[in-house]
C-alpha positions, -999 to 999 in steps of 0.1 A, spaced: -764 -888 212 -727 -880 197 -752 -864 164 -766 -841 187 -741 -829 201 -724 -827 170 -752 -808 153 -754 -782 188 -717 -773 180 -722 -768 147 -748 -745 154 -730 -727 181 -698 -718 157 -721 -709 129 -738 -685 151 -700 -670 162 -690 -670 129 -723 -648 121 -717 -626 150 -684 -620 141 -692 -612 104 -719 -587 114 -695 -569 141 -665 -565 115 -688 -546 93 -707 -526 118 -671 -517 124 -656 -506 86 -686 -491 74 -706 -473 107 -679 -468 133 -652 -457 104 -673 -433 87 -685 -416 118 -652 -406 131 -636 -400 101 -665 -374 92 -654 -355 123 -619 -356 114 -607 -324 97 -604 -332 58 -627 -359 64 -642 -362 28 -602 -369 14 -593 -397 46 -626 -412 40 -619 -414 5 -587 -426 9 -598 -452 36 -627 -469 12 -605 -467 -15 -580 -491 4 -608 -511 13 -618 -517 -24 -577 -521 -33 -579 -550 -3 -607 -566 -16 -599 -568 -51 -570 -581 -43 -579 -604 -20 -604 -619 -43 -578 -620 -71 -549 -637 -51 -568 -662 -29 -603 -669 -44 -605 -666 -78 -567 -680 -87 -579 -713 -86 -603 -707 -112 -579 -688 -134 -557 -718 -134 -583 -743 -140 -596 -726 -169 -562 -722 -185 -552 -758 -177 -587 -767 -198 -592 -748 -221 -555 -744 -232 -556 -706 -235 -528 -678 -221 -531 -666 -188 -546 -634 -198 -574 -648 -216 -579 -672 -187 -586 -641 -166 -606 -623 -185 -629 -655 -194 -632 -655 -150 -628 -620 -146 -653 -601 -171 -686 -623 -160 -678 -622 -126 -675 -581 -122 -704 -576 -146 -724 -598 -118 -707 -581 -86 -719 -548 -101 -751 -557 -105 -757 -578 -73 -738 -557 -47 -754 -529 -42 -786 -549 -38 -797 -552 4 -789 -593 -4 -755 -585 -19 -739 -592 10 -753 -628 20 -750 -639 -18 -708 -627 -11 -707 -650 18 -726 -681 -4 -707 -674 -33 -674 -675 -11 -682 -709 6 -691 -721 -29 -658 -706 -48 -640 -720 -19 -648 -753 -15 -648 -756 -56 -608 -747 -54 -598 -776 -27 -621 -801 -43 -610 -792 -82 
């Protein structure tokens, strides 16, 4: 009895979690460019506004997701910090590039995520 219920909640957040994803990007890349297309210089805010969004996400990758990985690989393989992140760092964009702009990019981000995450706290 306590599994099922257990499983039913763990269903139900999964399917938030889902909804949530799908309504924050509905939001940055349908709502945003619509209204920033009717905005007068449009083309230059809308380039400004993605080009923030790519700043964000770089950096968010680099500072929370992929420092873990930087600092494992220096730790064993006993190289400089620079080397260490372009060991992570080279692969890893030549593979985002790729994969992105694919329709499945997104769903291989948010496996990849779970997977780089979980790697970090268990490492």
């Amino acid at each position: 009895m306590c599994s099922r219920r257990w499983a039913s909640w763990l269903r139900h957040r999964r399917h938030r979690r889902e909804a949530k994803s799908s309504k924050r990007h509905r939001l940055a890349f349908i709502a945003f460019p619509t209204i920033i297309s009717q905005a007068p210089a449009g083309a230059l805010i809308g380039f400004l506004f993605f080009g923030s969004l790519l700043f964000a996400g770089i950096r968010f990758a680099h500072l929370s997701v992929l420092e873990v990985i930087v600092a494992g690989v220096q730790d064993k393989a006993g190289t400089s910090r620079l080397t260490s992140t372009m060991i992570v760092i080279i692969p890893l964009a030549i593979i985002s590039t790729l994969l992105m702009p694919t329709a499945s990019g997104l769903y291989v981000l948010d496996i990849l995520d779970n997977f780089v995450n979980s790697f970090g706290i268990l490492a």
